[in-house]
N, C-alpha and C positions, 0 to 999 in steps of 0.2 A: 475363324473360318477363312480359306483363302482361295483364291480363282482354282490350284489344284481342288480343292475339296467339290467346288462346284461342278469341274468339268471329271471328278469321280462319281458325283452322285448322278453326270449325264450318264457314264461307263453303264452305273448298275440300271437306269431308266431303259437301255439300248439293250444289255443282256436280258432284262427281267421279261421285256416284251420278246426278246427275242423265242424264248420258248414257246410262246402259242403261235407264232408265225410257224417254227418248225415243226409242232406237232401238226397243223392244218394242212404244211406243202409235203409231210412224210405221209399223207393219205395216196396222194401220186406218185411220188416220188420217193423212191426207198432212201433210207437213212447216208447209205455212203456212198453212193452216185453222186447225189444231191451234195454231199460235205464237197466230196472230190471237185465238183464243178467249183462250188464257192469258193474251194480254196485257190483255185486257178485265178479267178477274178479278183480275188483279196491280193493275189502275190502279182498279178502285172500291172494292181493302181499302185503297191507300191514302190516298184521295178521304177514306172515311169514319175513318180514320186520324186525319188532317190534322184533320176537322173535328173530332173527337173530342177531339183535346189544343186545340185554339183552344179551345173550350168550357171546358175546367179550367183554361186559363190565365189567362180570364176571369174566371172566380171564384175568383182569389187561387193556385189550387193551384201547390206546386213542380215544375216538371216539369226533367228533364234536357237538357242542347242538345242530344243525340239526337231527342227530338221535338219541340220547339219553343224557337224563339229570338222574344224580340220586335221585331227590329230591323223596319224597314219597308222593302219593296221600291222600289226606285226605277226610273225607265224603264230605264237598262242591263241591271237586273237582270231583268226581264220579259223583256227583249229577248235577254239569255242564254238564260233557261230556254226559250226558243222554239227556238233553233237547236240549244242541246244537245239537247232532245228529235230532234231531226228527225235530227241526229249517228248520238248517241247511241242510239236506243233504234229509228225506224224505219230510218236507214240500217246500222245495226250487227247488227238482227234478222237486214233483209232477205237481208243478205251472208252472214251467218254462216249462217243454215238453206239457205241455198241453195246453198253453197258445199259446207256438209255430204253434202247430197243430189247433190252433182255428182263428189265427190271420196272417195278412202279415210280411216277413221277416224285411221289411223296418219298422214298426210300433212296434217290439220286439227287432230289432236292436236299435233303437233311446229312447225307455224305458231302455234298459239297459244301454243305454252311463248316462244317468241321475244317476246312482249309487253313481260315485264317489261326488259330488256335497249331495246327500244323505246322503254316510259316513261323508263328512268332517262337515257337520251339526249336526249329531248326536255325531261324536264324539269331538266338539267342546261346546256340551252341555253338555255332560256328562264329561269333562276336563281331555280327554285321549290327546287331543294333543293342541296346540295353534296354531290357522289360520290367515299365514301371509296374509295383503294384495296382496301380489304379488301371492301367492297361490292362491287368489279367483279369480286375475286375469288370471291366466292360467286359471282358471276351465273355464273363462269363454269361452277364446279363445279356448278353446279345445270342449265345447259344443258347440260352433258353427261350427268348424269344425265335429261335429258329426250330424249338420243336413243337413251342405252342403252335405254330403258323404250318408246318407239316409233318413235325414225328410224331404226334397222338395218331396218326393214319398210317404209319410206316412200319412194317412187319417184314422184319428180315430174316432170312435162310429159307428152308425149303425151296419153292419154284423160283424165287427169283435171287438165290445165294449166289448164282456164277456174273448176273446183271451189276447186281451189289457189288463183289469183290473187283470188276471192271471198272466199276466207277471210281473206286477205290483206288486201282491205279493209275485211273487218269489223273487223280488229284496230286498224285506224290510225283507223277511227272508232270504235276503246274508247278507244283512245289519247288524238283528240283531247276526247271527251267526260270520259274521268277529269280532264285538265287543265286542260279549258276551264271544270270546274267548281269549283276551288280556290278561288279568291275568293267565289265563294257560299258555299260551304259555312264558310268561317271566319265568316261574318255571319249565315247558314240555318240551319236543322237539316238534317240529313240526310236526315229523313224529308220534311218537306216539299220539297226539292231531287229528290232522285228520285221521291217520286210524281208532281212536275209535270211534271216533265221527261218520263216515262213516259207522262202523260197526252195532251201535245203530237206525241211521236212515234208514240206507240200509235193513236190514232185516225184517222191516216192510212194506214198499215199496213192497220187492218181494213178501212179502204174501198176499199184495192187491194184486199185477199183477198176480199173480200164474194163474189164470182162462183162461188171454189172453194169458202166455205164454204157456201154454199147444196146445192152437188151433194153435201155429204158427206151422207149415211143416218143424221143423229144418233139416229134410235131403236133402229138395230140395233149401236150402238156399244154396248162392253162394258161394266159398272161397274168393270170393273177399270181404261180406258183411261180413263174419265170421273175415277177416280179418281185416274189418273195423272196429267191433266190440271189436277185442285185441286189436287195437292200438288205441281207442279212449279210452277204460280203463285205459289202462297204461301210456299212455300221460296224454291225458286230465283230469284226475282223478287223478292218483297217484301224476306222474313228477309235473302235473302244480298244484294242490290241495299244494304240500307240498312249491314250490317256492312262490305261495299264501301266505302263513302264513312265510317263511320266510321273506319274506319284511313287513308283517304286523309285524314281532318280532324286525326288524335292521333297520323299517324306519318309522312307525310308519304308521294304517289301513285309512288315507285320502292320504297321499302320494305314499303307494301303491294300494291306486282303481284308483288312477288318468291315470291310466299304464291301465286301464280294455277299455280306449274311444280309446286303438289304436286296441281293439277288431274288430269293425263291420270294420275298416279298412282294417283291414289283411282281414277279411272274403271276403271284396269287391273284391279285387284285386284276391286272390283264387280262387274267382266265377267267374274274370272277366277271367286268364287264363285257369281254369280246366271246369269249365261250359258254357264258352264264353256268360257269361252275359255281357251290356255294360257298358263303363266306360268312363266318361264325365271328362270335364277341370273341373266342378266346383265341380266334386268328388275328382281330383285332388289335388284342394285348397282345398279343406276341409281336407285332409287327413295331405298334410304339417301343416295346422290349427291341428291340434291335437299333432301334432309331438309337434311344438309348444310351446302349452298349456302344454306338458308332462314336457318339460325341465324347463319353468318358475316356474311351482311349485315345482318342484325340485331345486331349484338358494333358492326356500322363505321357504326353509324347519325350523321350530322352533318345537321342539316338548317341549311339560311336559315330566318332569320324575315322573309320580303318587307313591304315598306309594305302595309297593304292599300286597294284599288282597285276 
């Protein structure tokens, strides 16, 4: 285990809570108002982020490839972060909150435990990484810990088949944006990678939602929800967005989505103390099943070193 692994297991601590913060502030606040806003505030802590370490790198200071790398963009690479953002961040938003809102927690929980099993195929096709058996074998014990923990509850088609298939391609556009972005990120830093990319997809997003967010009654909104709203930004966006990509750059994008199935975990247990949802033995089991599956594939870690390109 290494300081990336630790500050992954912060990643999944920050998303897993993050779902019952948004189901509490989507009582006020509709689903894409509320993204719209956060994603404005996730993309100008990073804006001034960015410009913040450009500045000390300027005048000599040592900074880590986490925040700043000096290599210089080239047109491909402009021409990535354009389309990853629009991927990545406005078509993966849009799916994902709206898919949430159309479908059950248990049924978008158990589609995205499916990611990592996603990643480590595509990127096993495309020979960004080499998949050990022992690797598949976790994936597999940790997917079955993700349906002990919510697919015995999860009933898919009928009323909520158009929710499902949304979620569905939210994840194929995490999918294609984790991969599409590996060659930047071995040249980028992380942080300047995702906050561009955020910036690109983020500000089209708001100008779709600009209609709903006008009708929302921002003065009769609570502090509590306003403050749900900064720290769902700044966590779950900025903090966990940039730990994201740093394990996709030190450990390679199947090894770190493998860490995304102890998501609907944390969520469980956060709903089970903050919402007093229940929490059964064999969510129990499923949950040590995931832990599990997390550390085996980590024991089968082999990756490629690709030309970079």
């Amino acid at each position: 285990m290494t300081r990336v692994d630790g500050l992954l297991m912060l990643m999944v601590l920050v998303w897993g809570a993050n779902f019952s913060v948004l189901k509490l502030a989507f009582e006020e606040v509709p689903p894409h108002p509320f993204n719209a806003v956060r994603l404005v505030i996730a993309s100008a802590v990073f804006l001034v982020a960015i410009a913040y370490a450009k500045r000390r790198a300027r005048r000599g200071d040592a900074l880590s490839s986490i925040l700043y790398t000096p290599h210089p963009l080239t047109r491909r690479d402009r021409v990535d972060l354009v389309w990853l953002g629009l991927v990545g961040h406005l078509g993966y938003q849009f799916f994902f909150v709206g898919g949430v809102a159309l479908t059950s927690a248990s049924n978008a929980a158990l589609i995205v435990g499916a990611t990592p099993a996603l990643l480590a195929v595509a990127s096993a096709l495309l020979g960004r990484e080499r998949i050990s058996l022992l690797h598949w074998i976790g994936a597999g014990v940790s997917g079955m810990g993700i349906y002990l923990v919510v697919g015995l509850g999860a009933s898919f088609g009928g009323a909520t088949v158009r929710g499902d298939l949304m979620v569905l391609a939210a994840m194929i556009c995490w999918t294609t944006f984790t991969l599409g972005a590996v060659p930047l990120i071995r040249r980028h830093s992380p942080l300047y990678i995702t906050g561009m990319t955020m910036v690109f997809g983020g500000l089209p997003y708001v100008v779709i939602a600009t209609p709903q967010i006008l009708r929302v009654p921002w003065l009769e909104v609570s502090a509590w929800t306003l403050g749900a709203l900064v720290l769902s930004a700044t966590l779950a966006l900025n903090l966990a967005y940039i730990i994201w990509y740093v394990g996709v750059q030190r450990l390679g994008p199947a090894r770190t989505s493998i860490y995304s199935n102890g998501v609907p975990v944390v969520a469980m247990l956060v709903a089970w103390v903050w919402l007093g949802e229940p929490l059964t033995w064999y969510k129990i089991l499923g949950a040590a099943a995931v832990i599990g599956g997390v550390l085996l594939t980590r024991l089968g870690r082999h990756l490629l070193r690709p030309a970079l390109r």
